[in-house]
N, C-alpha and C positions, 0 to 999 in steps of 0.2 A: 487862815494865814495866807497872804499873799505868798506865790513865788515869785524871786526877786531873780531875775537874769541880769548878770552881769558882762556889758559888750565893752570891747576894747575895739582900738584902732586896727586890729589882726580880724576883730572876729569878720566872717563869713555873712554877708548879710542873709543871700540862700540858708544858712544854717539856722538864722537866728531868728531868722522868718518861720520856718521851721517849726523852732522851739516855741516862737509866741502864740502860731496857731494850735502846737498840742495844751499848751498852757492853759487857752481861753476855752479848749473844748471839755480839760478836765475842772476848771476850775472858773471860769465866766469872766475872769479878768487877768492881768498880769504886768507885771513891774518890770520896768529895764532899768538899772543902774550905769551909768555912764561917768567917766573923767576925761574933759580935755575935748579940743574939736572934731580930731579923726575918730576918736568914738563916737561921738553924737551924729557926724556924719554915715558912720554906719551902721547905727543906730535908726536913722531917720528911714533909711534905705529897706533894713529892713523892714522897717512899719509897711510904709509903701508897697514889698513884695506880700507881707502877711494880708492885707489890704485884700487884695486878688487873689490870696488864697479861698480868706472865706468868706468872699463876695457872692459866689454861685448859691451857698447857701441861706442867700439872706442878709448876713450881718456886715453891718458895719462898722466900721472899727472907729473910736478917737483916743485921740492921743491927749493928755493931761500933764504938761512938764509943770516941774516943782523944782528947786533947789533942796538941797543934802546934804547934810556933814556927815562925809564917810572916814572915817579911821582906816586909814592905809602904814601897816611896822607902827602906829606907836602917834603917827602924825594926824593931825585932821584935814582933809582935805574937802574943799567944795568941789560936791558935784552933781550931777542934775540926774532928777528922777523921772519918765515919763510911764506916766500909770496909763495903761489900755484898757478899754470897755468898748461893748456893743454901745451903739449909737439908741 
């Protein structure tokens, strides 16, 4: 089972950079969930910072965006999925 990180417009991209690098090292991949453009925006960012995390090591990272109906209170709302993997 994927883990699915969900970033907002608040999250921290250092933090989230973070999260996707311990993600990928327990688990070889990993999901970000995102609503709306200030999350994708820091969303993107932190791809970019996780990038340079585990570049020294080798890997490189892509990014795969999809669309998603995610259920937010009851509502469905589109929003975009970008799955991470080694290159």
């Amino acid at each position: 089972m994927e883990e699915v990180l969900k970033v907002s417009s608040k999250s921290s991209p250092n933090s989230v950079a973070g999260a996707i690098a311990g993600v990928l090292r327990e688990k070889g991949v990993c999901e970000l969930q995102v609503i709306g453009a200030g999350a994708l925006n820091q969303a993107i960012k932190a791809i970019a910072i996780a990038r340079g995390f585990v570049a020294p090591s080798g890997v490189d990272l892509v990014c795969i965006p999809s669309f998603a109906e995610i259920i937010i209170d009851g509502e469905e709302r589109t929003g975009i999925r970008l799955h991470i993997e080694p290159r």
